[in-house]
VEXVO-343641 format. One line per field, with one value per residue (C-alpha): residue number from 0; residue in one letter; z, x, y. Coordinates in pm, 1 decimal, m for minus. Layout:
// residues N
seq: [NUM|...]
type: [A|...]
z: [Z|...]
x: [X|...]
y: [Y|...]
//
This chain:
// residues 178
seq: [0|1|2|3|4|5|6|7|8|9|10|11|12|13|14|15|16|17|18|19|20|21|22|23|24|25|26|27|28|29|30|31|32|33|34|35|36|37|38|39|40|41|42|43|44|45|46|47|48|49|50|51|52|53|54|55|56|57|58|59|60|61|62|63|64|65|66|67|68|69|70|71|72|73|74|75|76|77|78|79|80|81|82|83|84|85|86|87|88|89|90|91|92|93|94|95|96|97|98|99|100|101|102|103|104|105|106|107|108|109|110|111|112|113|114|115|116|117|118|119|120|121|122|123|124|125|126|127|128|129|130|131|132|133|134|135|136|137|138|139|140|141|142|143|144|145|146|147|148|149|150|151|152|153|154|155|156|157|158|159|160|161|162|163|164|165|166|167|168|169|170|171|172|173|174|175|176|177]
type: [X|X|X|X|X|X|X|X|X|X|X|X|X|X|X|X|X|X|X|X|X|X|X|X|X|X|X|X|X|X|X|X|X|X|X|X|X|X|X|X|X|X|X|X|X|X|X|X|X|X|X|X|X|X|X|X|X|X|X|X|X|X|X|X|X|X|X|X|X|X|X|X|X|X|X|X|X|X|X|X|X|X|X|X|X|X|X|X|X|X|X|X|X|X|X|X|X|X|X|X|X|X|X|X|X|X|X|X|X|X|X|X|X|X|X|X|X|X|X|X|X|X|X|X|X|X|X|X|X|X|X|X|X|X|X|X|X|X|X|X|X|X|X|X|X|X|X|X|X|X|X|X|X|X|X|X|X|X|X|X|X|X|X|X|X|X|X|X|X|X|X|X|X|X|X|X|X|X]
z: [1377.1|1722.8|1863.3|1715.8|1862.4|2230.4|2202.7|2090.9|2335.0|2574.6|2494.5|2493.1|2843.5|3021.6|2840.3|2960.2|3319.2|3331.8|3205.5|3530.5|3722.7|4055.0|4101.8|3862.0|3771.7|3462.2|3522.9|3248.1|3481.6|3808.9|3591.5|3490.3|3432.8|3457.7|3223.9|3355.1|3685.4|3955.0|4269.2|4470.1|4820.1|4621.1|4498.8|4598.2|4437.9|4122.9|4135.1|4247.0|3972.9|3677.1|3454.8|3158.8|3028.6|3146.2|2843.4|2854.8|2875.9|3227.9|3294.8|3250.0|3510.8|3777.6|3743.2|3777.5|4088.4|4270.5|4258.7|4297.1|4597.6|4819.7|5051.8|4793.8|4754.2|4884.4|5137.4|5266.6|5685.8|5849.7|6147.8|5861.1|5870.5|5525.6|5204.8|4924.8|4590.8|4268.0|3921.3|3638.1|3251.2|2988.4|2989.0|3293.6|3689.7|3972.0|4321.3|4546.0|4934.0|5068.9|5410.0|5585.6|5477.0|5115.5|5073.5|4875.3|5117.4|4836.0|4468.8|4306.7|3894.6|3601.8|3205.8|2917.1|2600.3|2650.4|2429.4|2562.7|2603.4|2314.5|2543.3|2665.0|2308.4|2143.9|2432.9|2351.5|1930.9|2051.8|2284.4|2091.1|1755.9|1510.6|1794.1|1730.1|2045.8|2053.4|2395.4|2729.8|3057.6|3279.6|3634.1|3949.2|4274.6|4539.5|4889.6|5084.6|5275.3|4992.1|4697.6|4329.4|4201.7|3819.1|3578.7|3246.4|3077.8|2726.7|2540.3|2183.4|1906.4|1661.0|1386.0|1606.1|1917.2|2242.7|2515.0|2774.7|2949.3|3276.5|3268.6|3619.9|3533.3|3807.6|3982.9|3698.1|3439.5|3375.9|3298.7|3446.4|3288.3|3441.2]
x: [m10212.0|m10051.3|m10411.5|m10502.6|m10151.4|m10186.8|m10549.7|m10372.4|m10141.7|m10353.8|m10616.3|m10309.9|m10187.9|m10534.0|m10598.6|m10304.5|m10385.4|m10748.5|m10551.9|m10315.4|m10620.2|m10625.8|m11027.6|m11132.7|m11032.2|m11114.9|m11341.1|m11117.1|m10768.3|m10969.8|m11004.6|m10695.5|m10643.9|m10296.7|m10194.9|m9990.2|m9968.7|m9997.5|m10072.4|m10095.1|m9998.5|m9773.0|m9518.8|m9199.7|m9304.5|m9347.7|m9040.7|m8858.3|m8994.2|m8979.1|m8825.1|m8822.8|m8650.8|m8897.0|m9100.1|m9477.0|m9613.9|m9453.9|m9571.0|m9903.9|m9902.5|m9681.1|m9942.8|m10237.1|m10087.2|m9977.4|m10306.3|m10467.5|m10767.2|m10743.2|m11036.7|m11293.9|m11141.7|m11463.2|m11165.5|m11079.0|m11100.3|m10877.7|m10825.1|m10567.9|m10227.0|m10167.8|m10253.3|m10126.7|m10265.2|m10141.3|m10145.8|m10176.5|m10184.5|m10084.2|m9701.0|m9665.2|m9702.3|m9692.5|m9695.9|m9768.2|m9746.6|m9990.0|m10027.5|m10381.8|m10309.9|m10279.4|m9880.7|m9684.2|m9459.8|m9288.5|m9325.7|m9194.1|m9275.8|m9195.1|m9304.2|m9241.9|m9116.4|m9124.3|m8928.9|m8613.8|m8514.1|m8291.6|m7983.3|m7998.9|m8057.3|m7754.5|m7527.5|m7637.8|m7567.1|m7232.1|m7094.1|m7254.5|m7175.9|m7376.4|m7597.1|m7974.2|m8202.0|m8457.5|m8647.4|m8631.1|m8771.4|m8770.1|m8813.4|m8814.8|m8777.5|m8950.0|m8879.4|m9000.5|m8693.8|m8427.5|m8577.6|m8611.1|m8385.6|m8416.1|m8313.3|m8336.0|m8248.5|m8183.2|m8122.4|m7932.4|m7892.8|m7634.3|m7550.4|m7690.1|m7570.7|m7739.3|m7611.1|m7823.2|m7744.6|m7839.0|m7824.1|m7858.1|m8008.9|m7837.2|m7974.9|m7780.1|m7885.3|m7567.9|m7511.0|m7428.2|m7353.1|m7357.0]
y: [m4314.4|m4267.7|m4258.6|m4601.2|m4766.0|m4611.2|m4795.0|m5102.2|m5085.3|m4996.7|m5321.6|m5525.0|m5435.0|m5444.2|m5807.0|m5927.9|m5756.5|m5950.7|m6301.9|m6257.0|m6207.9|m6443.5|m6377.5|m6590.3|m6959.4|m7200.7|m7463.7|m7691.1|m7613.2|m7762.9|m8117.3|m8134.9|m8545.6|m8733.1|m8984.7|m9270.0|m9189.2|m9486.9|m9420.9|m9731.9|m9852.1|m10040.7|m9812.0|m9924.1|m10284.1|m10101.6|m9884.5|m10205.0|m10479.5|m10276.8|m9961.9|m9849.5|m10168.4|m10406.2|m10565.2|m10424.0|m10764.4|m10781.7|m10423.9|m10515.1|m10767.5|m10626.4|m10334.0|m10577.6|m10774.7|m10410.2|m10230.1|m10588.4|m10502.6|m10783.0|m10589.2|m10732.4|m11111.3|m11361.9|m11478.4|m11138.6|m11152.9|m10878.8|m11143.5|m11313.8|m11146.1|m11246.5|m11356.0|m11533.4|m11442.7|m11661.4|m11494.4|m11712.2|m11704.5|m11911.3|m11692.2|m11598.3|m11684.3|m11470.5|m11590.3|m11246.2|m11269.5|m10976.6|m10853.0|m10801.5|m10414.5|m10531.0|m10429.8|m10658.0|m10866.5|m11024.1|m11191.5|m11489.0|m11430.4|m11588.3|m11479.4|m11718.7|m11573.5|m11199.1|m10956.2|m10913.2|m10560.7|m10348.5|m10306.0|m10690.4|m10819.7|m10611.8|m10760.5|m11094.0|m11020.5|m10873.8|m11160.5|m11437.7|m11335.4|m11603.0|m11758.8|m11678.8|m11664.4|m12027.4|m11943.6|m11689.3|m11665.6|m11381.7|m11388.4|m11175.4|m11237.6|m10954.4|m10906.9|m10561.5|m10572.4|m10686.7|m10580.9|m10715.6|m10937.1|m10955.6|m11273.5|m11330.5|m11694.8|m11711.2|m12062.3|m11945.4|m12223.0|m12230.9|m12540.2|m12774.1|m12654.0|m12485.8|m12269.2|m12184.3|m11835.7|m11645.3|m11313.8|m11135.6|m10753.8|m10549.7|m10228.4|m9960.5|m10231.8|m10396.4|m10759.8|m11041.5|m11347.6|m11697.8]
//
């Protein structure tokens, strides 16, 4: 009995030995994929124009208008210092200013009718008690040097009645109502 556990032991040590072994790599750990992962000349534009609070719909097309390849546009000349590229749906429009390197200079965007986010629509509920939401926009205003500048505007109905609201989204995602 004590022979058979020293050999048990014994293949468990030496397994674990080889497993630890530096000589000899998976093929499957070299291809190792990541999901979700952006890497684009881009970056602060994306860090600056949207977070985890930012309706998909208007992830989709900030993503589409950062890693947009203005190299392979018919127009394209490197002589041009910049470009400006318009993005256009039936929702949404997207002005995007674009040096000859292809680096976002700024954005002017506007989306029609997005979801508003959780936090923004349980502020609205709270302060509004009774008013139910008819229509929104959302808009942001880019600038490389300034930054994003986020706005959402809200028209709520109630017996008849509008009100039209502004709602400035700061930096630590508090409100600001005008």
């Amino acid at each position: 009995m004590k022979t058979q556990l020293f050999g048990l032991l014994f293949l468990g040590l030496t397994t674990l030995a080889y497993s630890q072994s530096e000589s000899e790599t998976d093929p499957e750990a070299e291809n190792v994929g990541l999901k979700n992962v952006v890497i684009s000349a881009n970056s602060k534009y994306l860090s600056e124009a949207f977070d985890d609070n930012t309706p998909n719909s208007v992830k989709d097309i900030e993503y589409k208008v950062a890693t947009y390849d203005l190299s392979k546009s018919e127009v394209f000349d490197k002589e041009y210092e910049g470009y400006l590229v318009d993005f256009a749906g039936d929702s949404f429009n997207v002005k995007t200013s674009y040096d000859s390197e292809g680096f976002i200079i700024s954005s002017n965007e506007r989306f029609e009718d997005v979801l508003l986010p959780h936090y923004l629509r349980q502020s609205v509920y709270k302060e509004y008690p009774g008013w139910i939401a008819h229509s929104n926009s959302y808009s942001v205003q880019y600038n490389h040097k300034t930054g994003a500048k986020k706005r959402y505007k809200v028209q709520l109905r109630k017996d008849g009645k509008r009100k039209n609201l502004k709602i400035d989204v700061q930096s630590d995602m508090s409100l600001v109502y005008n």
